[in-house]
C-alpha positions as CSV (number, residue, x, y, z in Angstrom):
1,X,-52.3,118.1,-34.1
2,X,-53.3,116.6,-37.4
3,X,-56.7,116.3,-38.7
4,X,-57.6,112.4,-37.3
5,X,-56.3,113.5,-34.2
6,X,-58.8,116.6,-33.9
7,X,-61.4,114.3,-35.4
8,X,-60.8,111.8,-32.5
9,X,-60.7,114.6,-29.8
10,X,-64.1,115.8,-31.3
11,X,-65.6,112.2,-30.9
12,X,-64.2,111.7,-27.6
13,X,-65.7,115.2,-26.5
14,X,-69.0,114.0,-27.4
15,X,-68.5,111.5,-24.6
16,X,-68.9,113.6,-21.9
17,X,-71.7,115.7,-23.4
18,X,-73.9,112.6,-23.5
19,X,-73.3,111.3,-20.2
20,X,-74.3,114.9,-18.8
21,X,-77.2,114.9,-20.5
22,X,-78.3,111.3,-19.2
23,X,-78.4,112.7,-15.9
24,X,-78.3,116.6,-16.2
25,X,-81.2,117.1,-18.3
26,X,-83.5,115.5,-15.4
27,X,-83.1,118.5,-13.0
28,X,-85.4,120.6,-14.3
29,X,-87.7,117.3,-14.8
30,X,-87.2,116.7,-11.1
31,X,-90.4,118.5,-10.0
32,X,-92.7,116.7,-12.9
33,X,-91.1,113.2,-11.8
34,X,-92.0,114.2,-8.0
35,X,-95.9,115.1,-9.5
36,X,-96.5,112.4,-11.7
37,X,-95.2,109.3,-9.4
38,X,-96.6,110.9,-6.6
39,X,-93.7,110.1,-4.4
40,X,-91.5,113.1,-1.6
41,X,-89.3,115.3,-2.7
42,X,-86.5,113.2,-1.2
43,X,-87.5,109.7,-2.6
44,X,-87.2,111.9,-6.4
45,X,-83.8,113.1,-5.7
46,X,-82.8,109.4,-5.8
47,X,-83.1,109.7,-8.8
48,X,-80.1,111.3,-9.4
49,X,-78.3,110.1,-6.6
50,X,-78.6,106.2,-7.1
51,X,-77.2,106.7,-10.9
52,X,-74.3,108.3,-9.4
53,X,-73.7,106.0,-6.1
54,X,-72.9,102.7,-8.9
55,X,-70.8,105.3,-11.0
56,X,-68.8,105.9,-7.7
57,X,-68.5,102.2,-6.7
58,X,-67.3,101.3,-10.3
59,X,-65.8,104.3,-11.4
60,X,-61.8,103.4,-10.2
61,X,-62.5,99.3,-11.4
62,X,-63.4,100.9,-14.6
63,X,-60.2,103.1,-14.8
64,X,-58.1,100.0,-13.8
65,X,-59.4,98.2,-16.9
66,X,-59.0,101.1,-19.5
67,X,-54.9,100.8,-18.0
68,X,-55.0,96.8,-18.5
69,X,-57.3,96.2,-22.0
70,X,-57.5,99.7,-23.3
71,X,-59.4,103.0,-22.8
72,X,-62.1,102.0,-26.3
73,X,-62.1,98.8,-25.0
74,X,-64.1,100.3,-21.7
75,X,-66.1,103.7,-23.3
76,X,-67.5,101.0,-25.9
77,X,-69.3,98.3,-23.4
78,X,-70.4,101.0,-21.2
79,X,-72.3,103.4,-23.4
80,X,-74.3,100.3,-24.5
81,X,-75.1,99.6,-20.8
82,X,-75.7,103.4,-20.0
83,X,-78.1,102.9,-23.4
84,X,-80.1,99.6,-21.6
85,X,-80.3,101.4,-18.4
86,X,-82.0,104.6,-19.9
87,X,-84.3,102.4,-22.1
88,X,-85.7,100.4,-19.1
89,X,-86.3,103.8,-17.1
90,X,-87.9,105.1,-20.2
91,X,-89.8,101.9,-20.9
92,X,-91.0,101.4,-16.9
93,X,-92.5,104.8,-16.5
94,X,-94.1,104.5,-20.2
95,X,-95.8,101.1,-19.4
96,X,-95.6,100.3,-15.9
97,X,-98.6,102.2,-13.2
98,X,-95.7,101.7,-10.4
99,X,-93.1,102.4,-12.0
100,X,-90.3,103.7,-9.0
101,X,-88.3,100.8,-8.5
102,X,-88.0,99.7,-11.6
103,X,-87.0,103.1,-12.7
104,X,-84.1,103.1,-10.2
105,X,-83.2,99.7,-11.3
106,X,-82.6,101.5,-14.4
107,X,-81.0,104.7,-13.1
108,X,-78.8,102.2,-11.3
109,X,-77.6,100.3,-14.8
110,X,-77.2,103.3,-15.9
111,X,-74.8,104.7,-13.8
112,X,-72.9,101.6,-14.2
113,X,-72.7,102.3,-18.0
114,X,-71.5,106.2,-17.0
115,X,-68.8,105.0,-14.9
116,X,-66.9,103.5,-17.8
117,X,-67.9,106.4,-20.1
118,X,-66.7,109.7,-19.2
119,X,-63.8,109.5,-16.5
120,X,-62.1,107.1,-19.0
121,X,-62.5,109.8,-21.8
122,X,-60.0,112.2,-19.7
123,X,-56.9,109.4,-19.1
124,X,-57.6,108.6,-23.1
125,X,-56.8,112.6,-24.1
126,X,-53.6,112.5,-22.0
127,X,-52.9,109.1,-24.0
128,X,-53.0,110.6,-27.4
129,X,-50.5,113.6,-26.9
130,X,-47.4,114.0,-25.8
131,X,-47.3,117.9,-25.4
132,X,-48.9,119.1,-22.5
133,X,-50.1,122.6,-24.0
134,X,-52.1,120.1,-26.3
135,X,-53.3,118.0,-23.7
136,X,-54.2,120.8,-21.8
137,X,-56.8,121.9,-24.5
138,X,-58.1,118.4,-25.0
139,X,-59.1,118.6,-21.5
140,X,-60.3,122.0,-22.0
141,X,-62.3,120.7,-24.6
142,X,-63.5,117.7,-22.9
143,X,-64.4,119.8,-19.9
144,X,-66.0,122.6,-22.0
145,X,-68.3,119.7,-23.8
146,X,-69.5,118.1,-19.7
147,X,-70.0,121.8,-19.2
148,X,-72.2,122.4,-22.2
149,X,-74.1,119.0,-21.7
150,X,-75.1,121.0,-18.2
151,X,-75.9,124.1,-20.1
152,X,-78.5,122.7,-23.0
153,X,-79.7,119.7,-20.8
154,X,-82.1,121.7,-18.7
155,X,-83.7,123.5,-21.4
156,X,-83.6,120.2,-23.8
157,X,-84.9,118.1,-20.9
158,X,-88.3,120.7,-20.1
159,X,-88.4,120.6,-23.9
160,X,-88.7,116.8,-23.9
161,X,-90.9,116.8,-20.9
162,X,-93.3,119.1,-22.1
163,X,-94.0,116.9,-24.8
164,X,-94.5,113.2,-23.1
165,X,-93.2,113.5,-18.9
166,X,-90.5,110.3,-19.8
167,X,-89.3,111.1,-22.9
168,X,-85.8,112.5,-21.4
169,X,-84.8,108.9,-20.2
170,X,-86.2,107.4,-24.0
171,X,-83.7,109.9,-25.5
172,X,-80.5,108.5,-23.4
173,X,-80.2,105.0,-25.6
174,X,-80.4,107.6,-28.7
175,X,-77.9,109.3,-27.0
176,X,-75.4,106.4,-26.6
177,X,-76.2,105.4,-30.0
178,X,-74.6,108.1,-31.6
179,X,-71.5,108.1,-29.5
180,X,-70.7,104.8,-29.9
181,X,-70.9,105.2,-34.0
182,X,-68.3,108.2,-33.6
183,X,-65.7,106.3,-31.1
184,X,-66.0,103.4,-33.6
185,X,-65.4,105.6,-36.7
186,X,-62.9,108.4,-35.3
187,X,-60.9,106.7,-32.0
188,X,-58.2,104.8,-32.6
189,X,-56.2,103.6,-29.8
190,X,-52.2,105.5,-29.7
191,X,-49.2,103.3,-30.4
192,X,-48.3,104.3,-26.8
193,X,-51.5,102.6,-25.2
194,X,-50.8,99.7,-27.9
195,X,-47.3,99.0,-26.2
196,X,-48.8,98.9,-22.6
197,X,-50.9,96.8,-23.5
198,X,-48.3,93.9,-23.6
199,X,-47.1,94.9,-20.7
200,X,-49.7,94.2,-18.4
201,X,-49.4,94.4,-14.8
202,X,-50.6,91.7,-12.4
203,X,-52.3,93.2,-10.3
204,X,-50.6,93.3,-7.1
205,X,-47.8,95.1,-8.9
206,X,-50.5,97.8,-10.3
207,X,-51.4,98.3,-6.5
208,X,-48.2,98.6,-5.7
209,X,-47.5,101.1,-7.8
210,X,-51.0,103.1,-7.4
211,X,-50.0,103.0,-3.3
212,X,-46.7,104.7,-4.1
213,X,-48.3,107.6,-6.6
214,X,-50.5,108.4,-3.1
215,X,-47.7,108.1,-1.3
216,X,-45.2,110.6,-3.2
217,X,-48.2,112.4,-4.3
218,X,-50.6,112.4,-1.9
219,X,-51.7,115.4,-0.5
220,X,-51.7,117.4,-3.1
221,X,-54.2,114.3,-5.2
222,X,-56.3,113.8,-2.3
223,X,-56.7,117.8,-2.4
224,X,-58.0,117.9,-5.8
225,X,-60.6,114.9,-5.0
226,X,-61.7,116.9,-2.6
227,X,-62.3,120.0,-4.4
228,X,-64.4,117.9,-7.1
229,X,-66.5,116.9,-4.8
230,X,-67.1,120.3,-3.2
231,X,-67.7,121.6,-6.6
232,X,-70.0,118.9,-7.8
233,X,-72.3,118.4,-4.4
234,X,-72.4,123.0,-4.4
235,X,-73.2,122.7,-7.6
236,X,-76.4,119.7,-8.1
237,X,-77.8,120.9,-4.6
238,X,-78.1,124.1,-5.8
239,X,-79.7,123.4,-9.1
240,X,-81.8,120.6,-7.1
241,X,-82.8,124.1,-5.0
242,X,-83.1,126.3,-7.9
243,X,-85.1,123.8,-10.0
244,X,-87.5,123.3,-7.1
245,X,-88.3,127.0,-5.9
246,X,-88.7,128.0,-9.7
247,X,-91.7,126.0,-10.0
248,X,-93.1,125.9,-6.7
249,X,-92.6,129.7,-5.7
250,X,-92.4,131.3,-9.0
251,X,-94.9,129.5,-11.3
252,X,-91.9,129.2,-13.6
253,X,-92.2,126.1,-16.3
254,X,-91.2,124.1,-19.2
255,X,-88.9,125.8,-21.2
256,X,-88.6,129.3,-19.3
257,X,-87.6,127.2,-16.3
258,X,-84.8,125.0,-18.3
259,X,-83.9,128.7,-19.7
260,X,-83.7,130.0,-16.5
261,X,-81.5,127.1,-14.9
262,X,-79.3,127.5,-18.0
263,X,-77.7,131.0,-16.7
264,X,-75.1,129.5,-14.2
265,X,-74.2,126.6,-16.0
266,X,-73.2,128.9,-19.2
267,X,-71.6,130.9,-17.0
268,X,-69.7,127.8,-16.0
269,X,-69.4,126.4,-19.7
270,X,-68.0,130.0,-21.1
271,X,-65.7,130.4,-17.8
272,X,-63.6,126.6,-18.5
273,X,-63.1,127.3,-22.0
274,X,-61.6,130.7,-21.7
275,X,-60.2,129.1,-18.6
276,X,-58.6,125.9,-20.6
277,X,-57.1,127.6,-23.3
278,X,-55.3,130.7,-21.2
279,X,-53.3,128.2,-18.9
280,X,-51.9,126.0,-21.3
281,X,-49.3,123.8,-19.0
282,X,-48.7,126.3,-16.7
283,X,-49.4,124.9,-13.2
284,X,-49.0,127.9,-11.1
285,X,-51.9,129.4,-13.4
286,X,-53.4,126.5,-12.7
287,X,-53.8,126.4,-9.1
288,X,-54.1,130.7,-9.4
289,X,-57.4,129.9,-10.8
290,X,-58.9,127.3,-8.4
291,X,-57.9,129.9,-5.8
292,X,-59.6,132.6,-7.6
293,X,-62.5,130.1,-8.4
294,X,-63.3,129.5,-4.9
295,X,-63.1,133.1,-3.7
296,X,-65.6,133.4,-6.2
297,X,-67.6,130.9,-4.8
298,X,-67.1,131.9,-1.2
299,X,-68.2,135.4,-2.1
300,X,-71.3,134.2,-4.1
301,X,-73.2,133.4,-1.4
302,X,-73.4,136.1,0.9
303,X,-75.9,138.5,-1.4
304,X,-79.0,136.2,-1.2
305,X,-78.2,135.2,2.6
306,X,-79.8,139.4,3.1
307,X,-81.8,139.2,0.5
308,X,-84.2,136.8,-0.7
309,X,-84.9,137.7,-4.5
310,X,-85.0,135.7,-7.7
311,X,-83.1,137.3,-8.9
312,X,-80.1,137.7,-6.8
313,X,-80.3,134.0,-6.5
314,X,-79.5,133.5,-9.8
315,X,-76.7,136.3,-10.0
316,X,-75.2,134.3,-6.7
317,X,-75.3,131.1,-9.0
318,X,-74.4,132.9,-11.5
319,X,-70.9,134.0,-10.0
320,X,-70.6,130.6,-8.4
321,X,-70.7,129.1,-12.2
322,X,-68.0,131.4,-13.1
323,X,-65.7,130.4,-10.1
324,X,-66.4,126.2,-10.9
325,X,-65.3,127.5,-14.5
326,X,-62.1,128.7,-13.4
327,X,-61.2,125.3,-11.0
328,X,-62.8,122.6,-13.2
329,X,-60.2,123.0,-16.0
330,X,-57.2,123.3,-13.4
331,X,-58.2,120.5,-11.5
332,X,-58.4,118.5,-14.8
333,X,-55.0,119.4,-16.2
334,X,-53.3,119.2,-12.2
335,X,-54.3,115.3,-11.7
336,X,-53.8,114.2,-15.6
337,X,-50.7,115.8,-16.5
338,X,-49.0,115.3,-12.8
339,X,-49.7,110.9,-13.5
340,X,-47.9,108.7,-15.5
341,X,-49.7,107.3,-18.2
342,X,-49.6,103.4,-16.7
343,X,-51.5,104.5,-13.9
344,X,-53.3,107.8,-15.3
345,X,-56.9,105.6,-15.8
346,X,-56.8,104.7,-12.7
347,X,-56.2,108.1,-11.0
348,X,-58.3,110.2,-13.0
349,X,-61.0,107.4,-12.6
350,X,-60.9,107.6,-8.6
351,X,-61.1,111.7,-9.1
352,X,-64.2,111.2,-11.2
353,X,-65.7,108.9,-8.6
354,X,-64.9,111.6,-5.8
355,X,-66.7,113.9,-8.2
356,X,-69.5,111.5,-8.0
357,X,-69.8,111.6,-4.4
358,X,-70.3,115.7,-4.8
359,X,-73.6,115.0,-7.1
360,X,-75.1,112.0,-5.4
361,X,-75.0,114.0,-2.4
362,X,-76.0,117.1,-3.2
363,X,-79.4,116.8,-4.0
364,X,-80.7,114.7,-0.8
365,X,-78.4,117.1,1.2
366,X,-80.7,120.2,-0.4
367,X,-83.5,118.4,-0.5
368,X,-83.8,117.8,3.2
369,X,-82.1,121.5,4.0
370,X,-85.0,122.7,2.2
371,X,-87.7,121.9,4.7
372,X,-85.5,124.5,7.0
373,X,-85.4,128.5,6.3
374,X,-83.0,129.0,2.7
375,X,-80.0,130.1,4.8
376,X,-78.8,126.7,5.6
377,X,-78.2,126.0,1.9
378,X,-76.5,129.2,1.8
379,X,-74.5,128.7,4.6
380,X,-73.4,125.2,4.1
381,X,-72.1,126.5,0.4
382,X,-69.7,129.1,1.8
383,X,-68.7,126.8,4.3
384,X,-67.4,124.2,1.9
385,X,-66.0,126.5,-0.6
386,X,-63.9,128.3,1.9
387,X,-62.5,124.8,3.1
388,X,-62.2,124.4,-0.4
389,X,-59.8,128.0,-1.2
390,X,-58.2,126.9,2.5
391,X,-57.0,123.2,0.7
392,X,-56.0,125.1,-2.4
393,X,-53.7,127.4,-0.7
394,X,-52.1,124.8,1.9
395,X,-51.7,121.6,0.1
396,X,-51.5,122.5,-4.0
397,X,-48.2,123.4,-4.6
398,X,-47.7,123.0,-8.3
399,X,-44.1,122.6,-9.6
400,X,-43.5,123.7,-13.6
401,X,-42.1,120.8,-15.8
């Protein structure tokens, strides 16, 4: 890897850690949100889940148009919209004494702009490599950087907060800005991409070819959407819990609360680095890891459903975070490096969407569980991560290249 192509990988990985942070970093402003707009505890998880209903919708169009014109092509365009979507939350709850639905207007633009962002950031890393070792650690790195955007984004957004309530959405086009300066300067499109290019598909031909990747590939592809999903909706419910009960139960605020919430997701953050740069190409590691990572999971969950402490919760969420930091990097490296690159936008794109579904469910899931005794929540997460070890085992069958 020479040094443009590191640079480029280091721009691209910046990507990812904005987008998080346009969404991540209002967990912990969840609460404050509920307060100052005076609205239920459901109507502010919306918050987070309209943003990520458009980035499902548009998520696979946008994958098929990074294959046709280009990944840059698609990241630029769409950090600019996540930018105006961020601005008019900012602006609306700044200037405006109702502010609600326009702020979701904006949420809503702005997970438009995020569906364009991010998943197309991953097919664009397996673009510029050939070796798969080396586009194992882009992923890593990729991953480790959405991971780390979860990990400073609740102590940057109580931060923010504590200075003016809005000020985290104002700090998305700011955001945006800066990663759209280092795509422009540092990305340039591979030869490879180039070449394609020319070659573009109609699009009944591109369906065609997508229907027989799910066809020869499927069980094993609809697996892994399935895990994201798990992963993603465990793991926003359970901040959405977390974020909630720290500052209604415990008194805990600002900065100590963003502090707090910041345990499991460095867990997490540490876990996929290690996790990215042990397992290389190796596929079997790959899917020993997810099956580890959910154990994990499953496991995490039965100490608080006995015993309702702080701080057990936060060792269960803890582990939890360790066991998401062993799959996320596998399930990453399984989808990308078992695609051709024609059609890799596209499927990586439809695996980010299914992740998607996994955090714009999770909080209104939590959110409405939380009205019953904690258990549910606790339940409901075992459940899914032991259908989640269950699909590992039965339908990921990883063959080495």
């Amino acid at each position: 890897m020479n040094k443009k192509q590191k640079w480029s990988l280091w721009a691209l990985s910046i990507v990812p850690l904005v987008m998080t942070l346009g969404n991540s970093m209002l967990i912990p402003v969840l609460p404050i949100l509920e307060q100052q707009l005076n609205i239920s505890g459901l109507k502010v998880s919306m918050i987070i889940t309209v943003y990520s209903i458009f980035a499902i919708i548009l998520i696979p169009i946008a994958g098929y148009l990074s294959d046709l014109f280009g990944r840059k092509k698609v990241i630029i365009p769409s950090l600019i919209i996540a930018g105006i979507g961020g601005t008019i939350a900012g602006l609306v709850c700044w200037k405006s004494e109702n502010p609600y639905i326009w702020l979701i207007i904006g949420r809503a633009i702005q997970g438009i702009g995020s569906a364009g962002a991010m998943p197309v950031v991953i097919p664009c890393v397996g673009d510029m490599f050939k070796d798969e070792k080396i586009v194992s650690k882009g992923l890593d790195l990729v991953e480790t950087s959405n991971t780390f955007g979860k990990v400073l984004s609740p102590i940057l957004g109580s931060a923010l907060a504590m200075v003016i309530w809005f000020l985290p959405f104002l700090t998305i086009p700011l955001l945006c800005l800066i990663s759209i300066i280092l795509i422009l300067l540092f990305v340039k499109p591979p030869k490879q991409q180039q070449r394609s290019q020319k070659k573009k598909k109609k699009l009944k031909v591109f369906i065609r070819s997508i229907r027989k990747i799910f066809r020869n590939n499927g069980k094993w592809l609809y697996t892994i959407f399935i895990l994201g999903a798990i992963i993603m909706f465990i793991l926003f419910g359970m901040l959405f819990y977390l974020s909630s009960i720290l500052e209604k139960r415990y008194q805990i605020i600002g900065i100590g609360k963003g502090c707090v919430l910041a345990i499991p997701l460095a867990a997490l953050s540490y876990t996929s680095y290690k996790t990215g740069k042990k397992i290389g190409n190796q596929k079997s590691a790959m899917k020993h890891c997810i099956v580890i990572g959910f154990i994990l999971v499953s496991l995490s969950f039965v100490m608080p459903i006995f015993m309702k402490n702080i701080y057990v919760i936060i060792a269960s969420l803890l582990i939890s975070g360790i066991g998401f930091g062993l799959s996320l990097p596998s399930l990453d490296a399984l989808v990308t490096e078992g695609i051709e690159k024609e059609e890799r936008g596209t499927i990586t794109s439809i695996y980010s969407s299914l992740r998607f579904v996994g955090v714009a469910s999770g909080p209104p899931t939590f959110a409405f569980l939380m009205k019953k005794p904690d258990n549910y929540m606790f339940y409901l997460s075992m459940l899914l991560a032991v259908i989640g070890l269950f699909l590992t085992i039965k339908f990921i069958k990883p063959k080495e290249s």
